[in-house]
C-alpha positions as CSV (number, residue, x, y, z in Angstrom):
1,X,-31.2,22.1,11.0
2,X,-34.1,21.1,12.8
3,X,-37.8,19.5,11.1
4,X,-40.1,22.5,10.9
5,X,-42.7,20.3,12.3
6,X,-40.4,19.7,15.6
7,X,-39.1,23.6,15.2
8,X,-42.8,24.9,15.3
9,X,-43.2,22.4,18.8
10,X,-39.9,23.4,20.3
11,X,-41.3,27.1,19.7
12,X,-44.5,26.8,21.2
13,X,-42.8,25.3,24.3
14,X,-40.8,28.5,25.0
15,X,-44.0,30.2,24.3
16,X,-45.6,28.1,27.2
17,X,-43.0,28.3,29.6
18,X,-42.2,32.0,29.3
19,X,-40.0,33.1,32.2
20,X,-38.9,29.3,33.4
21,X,-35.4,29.7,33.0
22,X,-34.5,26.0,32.8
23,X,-36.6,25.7,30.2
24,X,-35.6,29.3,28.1
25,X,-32.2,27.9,28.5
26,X,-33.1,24.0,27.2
27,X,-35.2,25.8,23.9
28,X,-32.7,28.4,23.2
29,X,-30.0,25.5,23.1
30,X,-32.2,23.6,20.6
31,X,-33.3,27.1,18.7
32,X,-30.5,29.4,17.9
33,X,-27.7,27.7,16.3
34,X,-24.7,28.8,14.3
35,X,-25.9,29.5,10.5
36,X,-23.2,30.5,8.4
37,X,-25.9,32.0,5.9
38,X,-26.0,34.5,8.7
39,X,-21.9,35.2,8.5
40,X,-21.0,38.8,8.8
41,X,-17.9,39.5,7.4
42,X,-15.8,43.1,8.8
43,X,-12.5,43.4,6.7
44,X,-9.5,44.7,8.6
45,X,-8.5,48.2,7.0
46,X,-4.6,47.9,8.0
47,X,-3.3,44.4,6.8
48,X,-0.2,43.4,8.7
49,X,3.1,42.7,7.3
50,X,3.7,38.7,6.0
51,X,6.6,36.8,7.1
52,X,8.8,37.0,4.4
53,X,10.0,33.0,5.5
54,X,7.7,30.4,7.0
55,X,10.3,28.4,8.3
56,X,11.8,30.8,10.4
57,X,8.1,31.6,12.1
58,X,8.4,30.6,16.0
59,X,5.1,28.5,16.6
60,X,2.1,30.8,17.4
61,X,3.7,33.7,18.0
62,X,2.4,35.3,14.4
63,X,-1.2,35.6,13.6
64,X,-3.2,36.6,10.5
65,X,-5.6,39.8,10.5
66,X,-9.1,38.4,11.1
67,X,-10.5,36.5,13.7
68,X,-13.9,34.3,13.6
69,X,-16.3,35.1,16.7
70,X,-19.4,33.5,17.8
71,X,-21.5,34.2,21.0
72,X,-24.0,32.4,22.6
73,X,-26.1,32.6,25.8
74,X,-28.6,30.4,27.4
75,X,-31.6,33.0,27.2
76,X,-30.7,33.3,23.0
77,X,-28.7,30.7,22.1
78,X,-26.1,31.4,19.2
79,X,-25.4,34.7,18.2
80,X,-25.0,35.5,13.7
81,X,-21.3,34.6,13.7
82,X,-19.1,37.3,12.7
83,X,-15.3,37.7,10.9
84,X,-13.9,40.8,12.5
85,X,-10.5,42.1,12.3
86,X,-8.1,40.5,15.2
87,X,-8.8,42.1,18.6
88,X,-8.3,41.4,22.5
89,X,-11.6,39.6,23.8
90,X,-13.7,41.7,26.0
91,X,-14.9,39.5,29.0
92,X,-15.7,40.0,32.9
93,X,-12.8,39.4,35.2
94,X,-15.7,36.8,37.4
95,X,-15.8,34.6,33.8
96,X,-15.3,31.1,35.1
97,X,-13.1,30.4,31.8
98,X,-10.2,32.4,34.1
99,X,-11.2,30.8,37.4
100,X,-12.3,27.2,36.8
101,X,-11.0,26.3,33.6
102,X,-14.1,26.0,31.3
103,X,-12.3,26.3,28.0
104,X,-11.4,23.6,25.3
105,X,-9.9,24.2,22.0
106,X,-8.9,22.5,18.6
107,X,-5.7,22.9,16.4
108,X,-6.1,22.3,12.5
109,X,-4.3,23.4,9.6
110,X,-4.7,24.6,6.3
111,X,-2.4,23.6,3.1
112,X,-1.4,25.9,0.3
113,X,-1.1,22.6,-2.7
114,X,1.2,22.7,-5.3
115,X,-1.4,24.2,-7.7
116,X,-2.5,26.5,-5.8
117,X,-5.1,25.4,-4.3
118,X,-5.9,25.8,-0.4
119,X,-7.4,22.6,1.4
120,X,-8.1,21.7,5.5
121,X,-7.3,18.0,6.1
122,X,-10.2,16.0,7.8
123,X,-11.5,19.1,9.8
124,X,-14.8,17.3,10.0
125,X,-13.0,15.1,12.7
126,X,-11.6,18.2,14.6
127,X,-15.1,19.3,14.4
128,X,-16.5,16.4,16.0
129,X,-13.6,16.5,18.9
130,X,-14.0,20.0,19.5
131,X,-18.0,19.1,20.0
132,X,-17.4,16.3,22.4
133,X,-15.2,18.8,24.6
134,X,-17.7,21.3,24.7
135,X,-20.2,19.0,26.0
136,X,-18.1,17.4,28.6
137,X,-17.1,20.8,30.2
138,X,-20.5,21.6,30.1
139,X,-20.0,24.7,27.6
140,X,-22.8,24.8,24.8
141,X,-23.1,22.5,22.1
142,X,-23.4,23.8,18.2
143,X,-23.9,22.5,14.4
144,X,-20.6,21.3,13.6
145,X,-21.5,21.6,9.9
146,X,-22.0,25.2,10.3
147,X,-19.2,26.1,12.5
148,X,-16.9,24.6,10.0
149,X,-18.3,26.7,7.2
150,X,-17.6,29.4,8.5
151,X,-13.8,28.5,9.9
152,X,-13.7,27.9,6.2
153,X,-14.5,30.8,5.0
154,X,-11.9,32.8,7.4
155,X,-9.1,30.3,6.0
156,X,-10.5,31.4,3.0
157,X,-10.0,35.3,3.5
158,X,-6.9,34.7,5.2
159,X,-5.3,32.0,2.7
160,X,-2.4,34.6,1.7
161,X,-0.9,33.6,5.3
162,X,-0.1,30.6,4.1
163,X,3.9,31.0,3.5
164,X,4.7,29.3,0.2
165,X,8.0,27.4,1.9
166,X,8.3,23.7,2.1
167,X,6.3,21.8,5.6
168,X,4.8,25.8,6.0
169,X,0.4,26.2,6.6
170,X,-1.9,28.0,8.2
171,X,-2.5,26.9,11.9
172,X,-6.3,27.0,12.8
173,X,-7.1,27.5,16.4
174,X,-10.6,27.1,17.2
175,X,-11.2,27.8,20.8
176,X,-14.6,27.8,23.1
177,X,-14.6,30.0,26.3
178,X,-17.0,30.6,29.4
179,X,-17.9,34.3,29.5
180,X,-19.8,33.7,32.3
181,X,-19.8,36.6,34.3
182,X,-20.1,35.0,38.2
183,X,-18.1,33.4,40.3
184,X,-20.4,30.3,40.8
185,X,-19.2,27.0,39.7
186,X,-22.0,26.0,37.6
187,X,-22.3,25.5,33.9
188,X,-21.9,28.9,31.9
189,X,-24.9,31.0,31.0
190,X,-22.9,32.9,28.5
191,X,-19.5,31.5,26.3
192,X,-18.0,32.7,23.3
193,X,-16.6,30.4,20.2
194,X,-13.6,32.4,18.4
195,X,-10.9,31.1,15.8
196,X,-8.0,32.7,15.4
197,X,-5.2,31.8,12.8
198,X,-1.7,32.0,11.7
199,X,1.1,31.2,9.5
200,X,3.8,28.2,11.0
201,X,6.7,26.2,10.1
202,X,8.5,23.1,11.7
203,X,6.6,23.0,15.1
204,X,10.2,21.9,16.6
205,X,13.1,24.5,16.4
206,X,15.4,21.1,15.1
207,X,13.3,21.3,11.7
208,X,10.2,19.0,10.2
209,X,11.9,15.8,10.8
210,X,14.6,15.4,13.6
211,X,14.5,13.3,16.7
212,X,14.0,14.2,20.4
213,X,14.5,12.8,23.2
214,X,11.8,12.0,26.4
215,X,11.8,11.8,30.1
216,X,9.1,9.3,31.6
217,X,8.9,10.1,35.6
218,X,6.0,9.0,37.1
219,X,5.5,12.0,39.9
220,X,4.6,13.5,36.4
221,X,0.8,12.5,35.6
222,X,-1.0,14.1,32.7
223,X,-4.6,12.4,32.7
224,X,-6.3,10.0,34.8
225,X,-9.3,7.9,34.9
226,X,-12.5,9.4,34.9
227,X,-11.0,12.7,34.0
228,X,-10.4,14.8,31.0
229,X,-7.4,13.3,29.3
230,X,-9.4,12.3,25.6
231,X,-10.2,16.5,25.5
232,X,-8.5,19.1,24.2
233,X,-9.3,21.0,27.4
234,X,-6.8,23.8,28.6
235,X,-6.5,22.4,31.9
236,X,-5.0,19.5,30.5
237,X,-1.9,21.3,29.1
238,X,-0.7,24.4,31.9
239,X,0.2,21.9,34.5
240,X,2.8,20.4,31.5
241,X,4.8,23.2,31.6
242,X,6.5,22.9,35.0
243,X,7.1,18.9,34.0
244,X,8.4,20.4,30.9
245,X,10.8,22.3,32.1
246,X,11.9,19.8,34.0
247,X,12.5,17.5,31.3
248,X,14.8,20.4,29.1
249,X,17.0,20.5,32.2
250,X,17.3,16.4,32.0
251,X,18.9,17.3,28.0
252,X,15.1,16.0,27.2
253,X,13.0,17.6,24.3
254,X,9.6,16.5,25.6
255,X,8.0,14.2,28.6
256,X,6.6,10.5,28.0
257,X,3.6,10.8,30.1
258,X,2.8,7.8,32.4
259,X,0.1,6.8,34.7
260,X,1.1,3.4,36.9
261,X,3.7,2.4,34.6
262,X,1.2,2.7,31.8
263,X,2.6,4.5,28.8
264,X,0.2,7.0,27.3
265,X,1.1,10.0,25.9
266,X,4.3,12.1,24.1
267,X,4.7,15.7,24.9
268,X,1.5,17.3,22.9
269,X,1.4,14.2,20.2
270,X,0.4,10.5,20.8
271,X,2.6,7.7,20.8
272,X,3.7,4.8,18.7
273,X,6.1,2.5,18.9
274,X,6.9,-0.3,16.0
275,X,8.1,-3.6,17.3
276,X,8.7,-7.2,17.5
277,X,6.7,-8.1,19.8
278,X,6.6,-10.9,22.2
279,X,5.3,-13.2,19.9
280,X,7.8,-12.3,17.4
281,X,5.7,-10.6,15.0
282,X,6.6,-7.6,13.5
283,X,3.8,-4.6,15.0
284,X,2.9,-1.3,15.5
285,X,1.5,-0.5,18.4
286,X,-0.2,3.0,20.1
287,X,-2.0,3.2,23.6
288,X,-5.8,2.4,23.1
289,X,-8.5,5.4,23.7
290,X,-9.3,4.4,27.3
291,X,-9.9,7.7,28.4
292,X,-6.5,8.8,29.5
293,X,-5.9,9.2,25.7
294,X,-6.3,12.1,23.1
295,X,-8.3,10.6,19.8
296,X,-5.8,12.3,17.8
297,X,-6.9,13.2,14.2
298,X,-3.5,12.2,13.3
299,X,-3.3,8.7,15.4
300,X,-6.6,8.1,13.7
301,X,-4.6,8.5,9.7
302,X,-1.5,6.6,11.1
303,X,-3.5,3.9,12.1
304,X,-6.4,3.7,8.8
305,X,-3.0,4.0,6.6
306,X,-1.0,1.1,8.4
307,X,-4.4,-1.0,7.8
308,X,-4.4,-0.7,4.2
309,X,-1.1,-1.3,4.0
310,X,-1.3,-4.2,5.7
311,X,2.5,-5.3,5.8
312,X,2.2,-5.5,9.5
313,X,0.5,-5.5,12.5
314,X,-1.6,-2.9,13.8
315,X,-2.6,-2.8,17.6
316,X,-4.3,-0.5,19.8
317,X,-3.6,-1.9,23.7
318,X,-1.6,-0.1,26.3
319,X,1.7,-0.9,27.5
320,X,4.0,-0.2,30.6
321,X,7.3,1.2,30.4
322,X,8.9,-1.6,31.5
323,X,7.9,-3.6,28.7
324,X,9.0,-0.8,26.8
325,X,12.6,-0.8,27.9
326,X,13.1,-4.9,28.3
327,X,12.1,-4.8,24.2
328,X,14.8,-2.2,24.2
329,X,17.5,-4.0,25.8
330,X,16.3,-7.1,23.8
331,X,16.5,-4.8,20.6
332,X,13.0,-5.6,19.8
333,X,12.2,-2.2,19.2
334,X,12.6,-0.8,15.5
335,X,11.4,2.9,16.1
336,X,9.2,5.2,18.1
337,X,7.4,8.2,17.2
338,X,5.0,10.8,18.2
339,X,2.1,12.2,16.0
340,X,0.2,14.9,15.5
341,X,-1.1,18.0,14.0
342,X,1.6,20.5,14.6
343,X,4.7,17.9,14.0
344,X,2.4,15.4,11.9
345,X,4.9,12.4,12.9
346,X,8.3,13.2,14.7
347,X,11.0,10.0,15.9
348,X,11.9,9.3,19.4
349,X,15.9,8.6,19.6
350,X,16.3,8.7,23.4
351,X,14.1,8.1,26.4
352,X,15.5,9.1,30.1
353,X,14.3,6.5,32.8
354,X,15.8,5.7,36.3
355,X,18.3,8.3,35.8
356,X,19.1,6.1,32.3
357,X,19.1,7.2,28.9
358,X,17.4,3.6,26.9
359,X,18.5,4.5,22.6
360,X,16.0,3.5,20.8
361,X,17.4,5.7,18.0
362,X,16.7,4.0,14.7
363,X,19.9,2.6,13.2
364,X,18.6,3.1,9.8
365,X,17.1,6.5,9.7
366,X,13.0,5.8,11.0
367,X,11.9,4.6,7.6
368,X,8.2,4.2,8.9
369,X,8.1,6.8,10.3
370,X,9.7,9.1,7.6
371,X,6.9,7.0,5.1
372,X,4.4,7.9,7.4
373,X,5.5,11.9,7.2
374,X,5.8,11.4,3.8
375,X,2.4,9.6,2.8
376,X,0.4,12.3,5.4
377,X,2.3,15.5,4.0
378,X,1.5,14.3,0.9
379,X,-2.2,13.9,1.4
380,X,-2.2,17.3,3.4
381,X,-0.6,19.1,0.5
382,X,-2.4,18.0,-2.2
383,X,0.2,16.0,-4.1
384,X,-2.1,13.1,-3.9
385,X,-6.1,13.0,-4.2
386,X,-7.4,11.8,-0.9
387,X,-11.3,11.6,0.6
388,X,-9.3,13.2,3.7
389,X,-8.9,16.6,1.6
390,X,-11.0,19.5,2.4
391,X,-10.7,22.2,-0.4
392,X,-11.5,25.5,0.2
393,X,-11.5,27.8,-2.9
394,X,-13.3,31.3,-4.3
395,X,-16.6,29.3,-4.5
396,X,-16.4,28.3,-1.1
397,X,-16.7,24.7,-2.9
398,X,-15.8,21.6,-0.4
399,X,-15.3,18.4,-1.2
400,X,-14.2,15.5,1.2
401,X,-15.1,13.1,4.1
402,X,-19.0,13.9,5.5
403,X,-20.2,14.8,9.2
């Protein structure tokens, strides 16, 4: 929240520059933002029927009965946000969301614990990923505090979703649009900030743990310099599709995106690969965040857990492929994996290059990578105490890491 003192000045500006719209628009941004003390709250009065098995749940294809919305414009800034029951959006067909792409997203989960209990794991950091791709599409920026609060309090009214089965949550999809209603390309003057939510299981049809395999083809790019690559923008992910495809026809599971030779990303889930390097010395090793990277909220835990344990080394420095497959032929590599939030961590057996399947299947079952699942799951499900939970209760009472 802002000073009163710099509140009252901020005021008195839109007071003197009544009908400048730069100026409306700069005040209104700095004026109206989300309060969750103003949280409406509509309960649905027909409740769809659960899934009587989590596991069985094809990845975002169910969804719970409420839906959190939040408008904003440039003349009036945030909107009271509102829970509603689960509805098709209303916007023009001129929005530039459907022509030019101004839309970014988050994904986040929320745990039923074995007592009970229902907890987010470090949404704080989703919150502060989901800001920075607001800003750099130019969609409006909000109090990540308060957005969070109330995304909490629909995980909260929604938290019998959560199936009771084994590696089962809530998936939380946060999502920002541009409702603006013109065909201009310009920043928006109007968007809308919904969540939606529902239950999932194993994001792979192979189960929680089991291996796939990649295709790396260069003609296949998925971020470049100067680009969008570190946002969870929706542009970055419908031109995967096609390459996807391609890959399932290969006897792939997912693409290992390149750019120049560069290794960078797996599928939807960054990359790691443990090895002995060229040096000799036993390390773990993901691409660095230079931009054609997603900061994953996952990556991030891998890499703070491997540095306590310190039992290894720990680098972040990109890599080419080809120095990927001579360690392979030199059976210098000990596993790879992928991580994120819908698979958490998930082994890499085969990778399809030059027409060439390299095995770097583990020969004794990934065991850092399965201790990685293990110590994150875990955490996530409340089986250990970590700073990294997030609980949600009846009290709405939080407790964990801090904005």
């Amino acid at each position: 929240m802002l000073p009163s003192r710099i509140s009252c000045s901020l005021r008195n500006l839109k007071h003197t520059f009544a009908g400048k719209q730069s100026s409306l628009s700069l005040i209104a941004r700095c004026l109206s933002d989300v309060q969750f003390d103003k949280l409406e709250v509509v309960h649905s009065k027909k409740l769809n029927e659960k899934p009587a098995d989590g596991r069985n749940i094809i990845f975002g294809e169910c969804l719970s009965d409420h839906m959190l919305v939040i408008d904003w414009t440039d003349q009036h800034g945030w909107d009271a946000p509102r829970i509603i029951p689960r509805q098709p959006l209303s916007i023009p067909p001129a929005a530039s969301s459907l022509h030019y792409g101004l839309e970014c997203f988050e994904g986040m989960k929320a745990y039923r614990c074995d007592d009970g209990s229902v907890q987010m794991f470090r949404p704080f950091e989703n919150m502060k990923r989901f800001y920075r791709s607001s800003g750099r599409l130019s969609l409006p920026y909000f109090d990540k505090a308060e957005v969070l609060k109330c995304i909490a309090e629909l995980v909260r009214i929604e938290q019998d979703w959560i199936p009771e089965q084994e590696s089962c949550s809530l998936y939380v999809r946060p999502t920002m649009i541009s409702t603006e209603p013109s065909l201009g390309v310009k920043p928006p003057s109007a968007a809308s900030l919904f969540v939606i939510t529902g239950p999932v299981g194993p994001y792979f049809k192979t189960g929680a743990f089991n291996p796939v395999s990649l295709l790396a083809d260069p003609q296949f790019v998925r971020a470049w310099p100067g680009g969008v690559g570190d946002c969870k923008a929706g542009g970055n992910y419908g031109p995967t599709i096609y390459a996807q495809r391609i890959a399932q026809s290969k006897g792939c599971s997912q693409c290992l995106w390149l750019y120049d030779n560069e290794v960078t990303e797996v599928g939807t889930m960054n990359l790691f690969m443990y090895w002995i390097n060229e040096q000799g010395e036993d390390e773990l090793i993901t691409p660095d965040l230079n931009g054609l990277i997603l900061p994953g909220i996952t990556r991030d835990s891998l890499l703070m857990l491997a540095k306590e344990w310190n039992e290894f080394k720990v680098t972040e420095k990109s890599f080419t492929i080809q120095q990927l497959e001579r360690a392979v032929n030199e059976g210098r590599v000990k596993e790879i994996f992928g991580a994120g939030t819908a698979c958490v961590v998930c082994p890499v057996d085969k990778i399809l290059w030059n027409d060439e399947f390299m095995d770097v299947e583990s020969k004794n079952g990934f065991p850092l990578a399965q201790r990685f699942y293990k110590e994150l799951t875990d955490i996530q499900y409340g089986r250990v105490q970590h700073p990294w939970r997030y609980l949600v209760d009846n009290s709405n009472v939080r407790v964990g890491e801090k904005l």
